[in-house]
FIKOLZA-1660 file (N, C-alpha, C; in steps of 0.1 Angstrom, whole numbers, plus 5000, padded with zeros to 4 digits):
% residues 116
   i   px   py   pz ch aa at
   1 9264 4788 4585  A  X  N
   1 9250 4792 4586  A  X CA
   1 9247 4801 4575  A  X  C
   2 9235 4798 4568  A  X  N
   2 9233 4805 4554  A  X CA
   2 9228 4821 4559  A  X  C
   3 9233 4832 4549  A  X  N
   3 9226 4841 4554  A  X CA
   3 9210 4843 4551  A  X  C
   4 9202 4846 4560  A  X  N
   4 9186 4850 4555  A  X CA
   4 9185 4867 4556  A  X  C
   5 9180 4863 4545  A  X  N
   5 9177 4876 4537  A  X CA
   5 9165 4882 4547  A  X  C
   6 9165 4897 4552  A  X  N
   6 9159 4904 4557  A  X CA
   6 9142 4904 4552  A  X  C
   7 9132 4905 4557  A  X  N
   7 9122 4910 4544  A  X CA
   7 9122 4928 4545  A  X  C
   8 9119 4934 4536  A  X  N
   8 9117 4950 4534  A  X CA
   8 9106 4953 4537  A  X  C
   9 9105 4964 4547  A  X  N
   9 9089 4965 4552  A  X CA
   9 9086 4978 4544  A  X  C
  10 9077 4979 4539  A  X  N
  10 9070 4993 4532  A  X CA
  10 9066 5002 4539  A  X  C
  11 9069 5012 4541  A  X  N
  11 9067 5018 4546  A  X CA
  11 9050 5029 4544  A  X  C
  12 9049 5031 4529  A  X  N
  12 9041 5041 4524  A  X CA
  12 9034 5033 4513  A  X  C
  13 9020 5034 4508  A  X  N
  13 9016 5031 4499  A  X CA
  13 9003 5039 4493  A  X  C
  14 9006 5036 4478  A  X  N
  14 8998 5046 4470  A  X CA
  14 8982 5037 4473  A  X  C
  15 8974 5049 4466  A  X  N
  15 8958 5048 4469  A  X CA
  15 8955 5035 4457  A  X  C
  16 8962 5036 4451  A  X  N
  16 8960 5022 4440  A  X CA
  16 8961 5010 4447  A  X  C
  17 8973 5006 4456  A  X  N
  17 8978 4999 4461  A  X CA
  17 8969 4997 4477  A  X  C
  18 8961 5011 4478  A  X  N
  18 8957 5005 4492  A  X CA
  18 8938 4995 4483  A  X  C
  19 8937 5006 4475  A  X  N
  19 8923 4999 4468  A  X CA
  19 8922 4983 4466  A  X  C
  20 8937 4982 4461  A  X  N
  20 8939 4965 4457  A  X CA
  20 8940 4961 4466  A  X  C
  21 8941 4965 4481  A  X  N
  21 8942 4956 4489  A  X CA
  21 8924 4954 4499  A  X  C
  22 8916 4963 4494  A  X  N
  22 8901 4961 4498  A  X CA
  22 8897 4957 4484  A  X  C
  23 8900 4957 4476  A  X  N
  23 8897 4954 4463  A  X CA
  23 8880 4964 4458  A  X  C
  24 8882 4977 4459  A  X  N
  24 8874 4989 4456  A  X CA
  24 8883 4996 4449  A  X  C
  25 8876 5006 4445  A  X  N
  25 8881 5015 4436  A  X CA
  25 8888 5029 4441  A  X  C
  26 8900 5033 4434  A  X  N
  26 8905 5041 4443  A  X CA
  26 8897 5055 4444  A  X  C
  27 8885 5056 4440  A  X  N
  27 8875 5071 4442  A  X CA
  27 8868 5067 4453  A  X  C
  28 8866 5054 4456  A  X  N
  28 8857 5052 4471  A  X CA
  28 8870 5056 4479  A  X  C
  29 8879 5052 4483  A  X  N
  29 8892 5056 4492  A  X CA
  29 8890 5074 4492  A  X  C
  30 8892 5072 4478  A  X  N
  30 8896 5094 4481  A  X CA
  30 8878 5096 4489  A  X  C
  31 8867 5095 4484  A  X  N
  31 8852 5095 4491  A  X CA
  31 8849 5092 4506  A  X  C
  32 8860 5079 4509  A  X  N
  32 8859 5075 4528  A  X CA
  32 8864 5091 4534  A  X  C
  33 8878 5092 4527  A  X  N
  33 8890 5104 4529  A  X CA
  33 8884 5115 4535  A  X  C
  34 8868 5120 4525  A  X  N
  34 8862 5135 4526  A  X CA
  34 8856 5126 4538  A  X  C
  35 8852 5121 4540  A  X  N
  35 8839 5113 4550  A  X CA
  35 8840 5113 4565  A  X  C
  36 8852 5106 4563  A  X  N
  36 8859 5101 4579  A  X CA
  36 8872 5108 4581  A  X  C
  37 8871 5114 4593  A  X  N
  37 8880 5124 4597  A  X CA
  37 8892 5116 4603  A  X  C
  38 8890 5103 4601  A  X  N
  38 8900 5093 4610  A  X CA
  38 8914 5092 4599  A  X  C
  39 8908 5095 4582  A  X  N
  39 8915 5090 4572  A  X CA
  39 8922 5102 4564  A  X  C
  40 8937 5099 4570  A  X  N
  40 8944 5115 4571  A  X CA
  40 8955 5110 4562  A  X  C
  41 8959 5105 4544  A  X  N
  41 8967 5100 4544  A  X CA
  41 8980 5115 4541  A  X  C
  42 8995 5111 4545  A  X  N
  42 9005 5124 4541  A  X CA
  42 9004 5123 4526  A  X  C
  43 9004 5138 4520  A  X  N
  43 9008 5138 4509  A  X CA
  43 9023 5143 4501  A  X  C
  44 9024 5135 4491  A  X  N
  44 9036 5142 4491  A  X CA
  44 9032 5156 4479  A  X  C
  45 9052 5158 4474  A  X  N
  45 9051 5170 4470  A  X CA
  45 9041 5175 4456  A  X  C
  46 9039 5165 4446  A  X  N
  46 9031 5162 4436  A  X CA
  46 9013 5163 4440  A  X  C
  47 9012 5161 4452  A  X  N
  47 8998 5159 4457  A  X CA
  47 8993 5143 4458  A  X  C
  48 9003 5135 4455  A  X  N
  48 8996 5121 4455  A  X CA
  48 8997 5117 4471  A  X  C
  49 8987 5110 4478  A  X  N
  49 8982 5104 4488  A  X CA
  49 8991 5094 4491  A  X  C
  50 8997 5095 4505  A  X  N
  50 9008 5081 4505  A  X CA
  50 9003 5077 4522  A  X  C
  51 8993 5064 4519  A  X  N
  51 8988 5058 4537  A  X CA
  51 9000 5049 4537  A  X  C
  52 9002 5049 4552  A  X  N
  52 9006 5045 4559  A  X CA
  52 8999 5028 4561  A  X  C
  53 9005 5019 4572  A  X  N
  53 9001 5009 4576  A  X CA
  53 8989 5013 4586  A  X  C
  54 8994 5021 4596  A  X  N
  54 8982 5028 4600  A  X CA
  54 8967 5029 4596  A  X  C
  55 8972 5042 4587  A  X  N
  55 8963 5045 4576  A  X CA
  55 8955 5030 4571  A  X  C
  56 8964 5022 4567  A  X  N
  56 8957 5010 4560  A  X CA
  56 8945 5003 4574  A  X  C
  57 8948 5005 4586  A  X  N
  57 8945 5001 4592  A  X CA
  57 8927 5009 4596  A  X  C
  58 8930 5015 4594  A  X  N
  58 8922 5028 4595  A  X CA
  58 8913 5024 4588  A  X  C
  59 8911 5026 4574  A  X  N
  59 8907 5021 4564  A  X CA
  59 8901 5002 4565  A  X  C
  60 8905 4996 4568  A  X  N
  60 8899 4986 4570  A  X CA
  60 8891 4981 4576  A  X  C
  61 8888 4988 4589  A  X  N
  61 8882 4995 4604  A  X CA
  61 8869 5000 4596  A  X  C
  62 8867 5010 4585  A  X  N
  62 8856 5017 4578  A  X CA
  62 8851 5005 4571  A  X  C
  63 8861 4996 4562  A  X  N
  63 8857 4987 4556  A  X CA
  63 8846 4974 4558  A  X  C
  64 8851 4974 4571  A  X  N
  64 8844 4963 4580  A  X CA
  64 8838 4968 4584  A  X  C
  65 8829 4981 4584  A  X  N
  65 8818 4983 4590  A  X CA
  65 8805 4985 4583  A  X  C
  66 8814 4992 4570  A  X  N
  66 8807 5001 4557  A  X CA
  66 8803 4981 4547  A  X  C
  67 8809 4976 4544  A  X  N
  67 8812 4966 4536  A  X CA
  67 8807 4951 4543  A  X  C
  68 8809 4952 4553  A  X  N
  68 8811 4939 4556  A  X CA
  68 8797 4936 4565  A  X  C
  69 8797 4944 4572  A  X  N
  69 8785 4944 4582  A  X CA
  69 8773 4952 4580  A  X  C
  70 8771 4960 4567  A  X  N
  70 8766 4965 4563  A  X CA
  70 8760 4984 4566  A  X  C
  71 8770 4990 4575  A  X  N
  71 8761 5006 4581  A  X CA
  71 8763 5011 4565  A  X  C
  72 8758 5023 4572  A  X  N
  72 8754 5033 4564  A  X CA
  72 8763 5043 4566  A  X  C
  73 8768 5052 4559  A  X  N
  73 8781 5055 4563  A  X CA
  73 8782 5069 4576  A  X  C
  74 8768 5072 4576  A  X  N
  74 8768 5082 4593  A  X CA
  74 8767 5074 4600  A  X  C
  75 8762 5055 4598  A  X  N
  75 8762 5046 4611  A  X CA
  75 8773 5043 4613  A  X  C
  76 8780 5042 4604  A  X  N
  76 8798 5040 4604  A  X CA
  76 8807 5050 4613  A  X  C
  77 8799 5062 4611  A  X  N
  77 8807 5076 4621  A  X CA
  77 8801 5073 4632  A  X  C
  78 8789 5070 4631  A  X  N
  78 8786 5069 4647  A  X CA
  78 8791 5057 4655  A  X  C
  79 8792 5049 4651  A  X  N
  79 8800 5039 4661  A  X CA
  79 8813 5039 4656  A  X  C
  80 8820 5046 4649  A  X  N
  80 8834 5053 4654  A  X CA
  80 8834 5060 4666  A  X  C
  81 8826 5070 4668  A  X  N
  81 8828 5079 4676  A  X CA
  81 8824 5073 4691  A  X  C
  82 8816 5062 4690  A  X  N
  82 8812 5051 4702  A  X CA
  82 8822 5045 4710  A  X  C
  83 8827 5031 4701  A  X  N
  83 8830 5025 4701  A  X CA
  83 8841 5020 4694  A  X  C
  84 8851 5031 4694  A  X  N
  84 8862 5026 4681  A  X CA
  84 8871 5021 4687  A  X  C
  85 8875 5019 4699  A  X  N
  85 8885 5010 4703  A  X CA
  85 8884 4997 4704  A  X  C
  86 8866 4993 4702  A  X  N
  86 8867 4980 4706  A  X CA
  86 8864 4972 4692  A  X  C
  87 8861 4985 4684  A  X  N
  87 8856 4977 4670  A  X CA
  87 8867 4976 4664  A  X  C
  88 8876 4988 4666  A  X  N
  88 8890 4986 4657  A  X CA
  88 8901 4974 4662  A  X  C
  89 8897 4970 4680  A  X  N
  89 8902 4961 4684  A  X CA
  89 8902 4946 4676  A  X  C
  90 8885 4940 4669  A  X  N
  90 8882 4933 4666  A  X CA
  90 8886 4928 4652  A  X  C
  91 8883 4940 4647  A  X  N
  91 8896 4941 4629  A  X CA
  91 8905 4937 4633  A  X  C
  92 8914 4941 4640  A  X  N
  92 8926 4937 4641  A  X CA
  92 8932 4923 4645  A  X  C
  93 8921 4921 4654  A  X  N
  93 8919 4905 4658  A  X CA
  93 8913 4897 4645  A  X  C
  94 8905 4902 4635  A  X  N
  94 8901 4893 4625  A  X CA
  94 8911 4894 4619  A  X  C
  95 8920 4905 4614  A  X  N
  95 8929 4906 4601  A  X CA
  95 8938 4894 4602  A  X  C
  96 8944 4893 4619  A  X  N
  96 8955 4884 4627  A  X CA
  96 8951 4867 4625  A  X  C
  97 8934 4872 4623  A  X  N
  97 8932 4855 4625  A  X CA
  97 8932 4849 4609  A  X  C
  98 8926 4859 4600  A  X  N
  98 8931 4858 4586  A  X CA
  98 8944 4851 4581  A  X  C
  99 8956 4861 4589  A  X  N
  99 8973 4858 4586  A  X CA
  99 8975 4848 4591  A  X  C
 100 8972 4841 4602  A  X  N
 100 8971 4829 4608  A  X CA
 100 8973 4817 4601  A  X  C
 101 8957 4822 4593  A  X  N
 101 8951 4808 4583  A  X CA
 101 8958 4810 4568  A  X  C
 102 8963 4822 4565  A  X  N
 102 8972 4819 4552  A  X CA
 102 8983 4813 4562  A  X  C
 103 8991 4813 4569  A  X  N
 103 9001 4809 4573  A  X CA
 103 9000 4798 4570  A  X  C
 104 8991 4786 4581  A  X  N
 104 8987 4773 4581  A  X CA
 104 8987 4770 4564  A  X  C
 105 8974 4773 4564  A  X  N
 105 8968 4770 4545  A  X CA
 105 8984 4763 4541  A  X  C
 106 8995 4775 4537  A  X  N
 106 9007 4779 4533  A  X CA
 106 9015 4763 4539  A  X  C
 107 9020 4764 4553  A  X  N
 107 9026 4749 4555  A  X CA
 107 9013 4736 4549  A  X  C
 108 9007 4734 4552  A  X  N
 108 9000 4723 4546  A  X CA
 108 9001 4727 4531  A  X  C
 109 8999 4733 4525  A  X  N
 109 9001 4726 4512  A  X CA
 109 9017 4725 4507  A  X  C
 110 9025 4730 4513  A  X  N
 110 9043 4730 4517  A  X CA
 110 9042 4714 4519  A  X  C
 111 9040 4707 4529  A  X  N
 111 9039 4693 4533  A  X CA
 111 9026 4684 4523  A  X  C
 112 9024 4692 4516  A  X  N
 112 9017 4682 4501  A  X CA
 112 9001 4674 4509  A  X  C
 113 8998 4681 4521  A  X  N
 113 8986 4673 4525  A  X CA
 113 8975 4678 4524  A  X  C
 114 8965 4665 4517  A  X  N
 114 8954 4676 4510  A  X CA
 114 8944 4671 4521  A  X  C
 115 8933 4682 4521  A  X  N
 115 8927 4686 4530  A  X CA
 115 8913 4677 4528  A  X  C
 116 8908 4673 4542  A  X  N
 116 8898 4661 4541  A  X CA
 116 8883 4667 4541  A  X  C
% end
């Protein structure tokens, strides 16, 4: 039985690295940070910001509200403060349905079948 290699899960990531992953600039991140009291990343001993998966979560929750659906960013606080379990519920359910479709995407072009 071959061994399979574990994957390494990250634990912490820098504000560069969360930017690249909404593809913004890391001054709107440090800007959400002052904004929303949701967005608490640990810092370490240098002062650099290290979010969490959480955190990243957090962040994407503003993303989708501020970005995608368009508020304004006190309509953003305010249906935080409403409604954040069901909105944050829904990110979470989009992100899953996202990883889903790279999955698929991912086997089908693995099995070389191009798409009709």
């Amino acid at each position: 039985m071959p061994y399979k290699e574990r994957d390494i899960e990250k634990k912490y990531f820098s504000i560069g690295e969360v930017a690249a992953i909404f593809k913004v600039a890391p001054s709107l991140i440090r800007y959400w940070e002052g904004e929303f009291e949701m967005i608490n990343p640990k810092k370490d001993k240098k002062g650099n910001r290290r979010f969490t998966k959480e955190d990243i979560e957090k962040i994407r929750y503003i993303y989708q509200l501020v970005k995608v659906k368009g508020f304004t960013l006190q309509g953003a606080q305010e249906a935080i403060k409403k409604d954040q379990s069901k909105v944050f519920d829904k990110v979470q359910m989009i992100d899953k349905l996202h990883q889903i479709k790279k999955f698929l995407v991912n086997i089908r072009d693995t099995m070389h079948v191009k798409p009709e």
